[in-house]
C-alpha positions as CSV (number, residue, x, y, z in Angstrom):
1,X,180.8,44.6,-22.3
2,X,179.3,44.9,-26.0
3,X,178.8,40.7,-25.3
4,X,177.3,41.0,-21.8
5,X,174.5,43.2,-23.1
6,X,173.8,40.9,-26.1
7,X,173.4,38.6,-23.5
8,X,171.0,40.2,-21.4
9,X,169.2,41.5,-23.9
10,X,168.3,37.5,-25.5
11,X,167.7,36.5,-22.0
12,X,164.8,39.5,-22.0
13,X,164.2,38.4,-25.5
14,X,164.9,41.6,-27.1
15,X,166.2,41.5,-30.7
16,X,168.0,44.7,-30.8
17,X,169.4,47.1,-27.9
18,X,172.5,47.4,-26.2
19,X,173.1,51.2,-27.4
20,X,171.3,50.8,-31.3
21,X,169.3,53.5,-32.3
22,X,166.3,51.3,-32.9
23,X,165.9,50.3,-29.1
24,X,163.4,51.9,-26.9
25,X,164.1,53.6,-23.2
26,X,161.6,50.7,-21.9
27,X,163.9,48.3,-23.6
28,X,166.9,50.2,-22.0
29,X,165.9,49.9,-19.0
30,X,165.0,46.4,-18.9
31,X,168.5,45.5,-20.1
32,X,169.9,48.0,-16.9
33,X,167.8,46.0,-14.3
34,X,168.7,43.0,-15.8
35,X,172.1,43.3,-15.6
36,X,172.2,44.4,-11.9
37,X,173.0,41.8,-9.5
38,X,170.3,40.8,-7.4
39,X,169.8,41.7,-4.0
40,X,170.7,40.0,-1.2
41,X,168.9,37.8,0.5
42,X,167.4,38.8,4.5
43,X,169.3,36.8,7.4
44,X,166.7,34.5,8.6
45,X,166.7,35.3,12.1
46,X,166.2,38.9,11.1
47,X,162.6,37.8,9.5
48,X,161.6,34.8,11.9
49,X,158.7,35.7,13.9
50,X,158.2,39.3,12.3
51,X,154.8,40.1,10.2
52,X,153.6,38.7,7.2
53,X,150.5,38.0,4.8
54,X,149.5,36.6,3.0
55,X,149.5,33.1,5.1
56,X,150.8,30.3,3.3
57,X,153.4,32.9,1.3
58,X,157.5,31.9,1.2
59,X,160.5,34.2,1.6
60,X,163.7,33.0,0.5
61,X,166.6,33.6,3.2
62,X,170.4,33.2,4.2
63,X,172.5,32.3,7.3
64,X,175.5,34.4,6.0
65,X,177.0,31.0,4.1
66,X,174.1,29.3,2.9
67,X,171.3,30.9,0.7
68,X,168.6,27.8,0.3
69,X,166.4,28.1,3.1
70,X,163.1,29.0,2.9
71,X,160.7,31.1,5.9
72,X,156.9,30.3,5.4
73,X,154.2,32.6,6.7
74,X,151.9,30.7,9.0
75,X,149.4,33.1,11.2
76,X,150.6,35.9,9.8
77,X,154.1,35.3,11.3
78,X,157.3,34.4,9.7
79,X,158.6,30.5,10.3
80,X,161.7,30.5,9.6
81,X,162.6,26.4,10.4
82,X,166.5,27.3,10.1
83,X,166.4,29.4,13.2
84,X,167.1,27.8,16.4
């Protein structure tokens, strides 16, 4: 555990937290979102043609194996190429 914080922690380029009494509750909090996984990724057919903005923006999505596609907003509307 004690390793996986140091971790975090140089990865937010802290030099001390992980529990020492010289870290701040900004810092602590930092390394407590950091170390959460991140969320998962929408399906892309539950995004394709729904509502978006700015035009020209790019939401990452998943078929439920793969997570490398990408929906682009084009008139306002989610394009999501994957979805047939």
């Amino acid at each position: 555990m004690r390793r996986t914080l140091t971790a975090v922690c140089l990865s937010l380029g802290l030099t001390a937290c992980g529990g020492t009494e010289d870290t701040t509750e900004a810092q602590d909090r930092q390394v407590e979102q950091a170390a959460k996984p991140p969320p998962l990724l929408p399906y892309c057919w539950d995004i394709d043609k729904t509502s978006c903005s700015p035009v020209g923006a790019t939401q990452n999505c998943q078929d439920g194996i793969w997570s490398d596609y990408v929906c682009t907003c084009r008139s306002y509307t989610w394009d999501c190429d994957e979805v047939r």
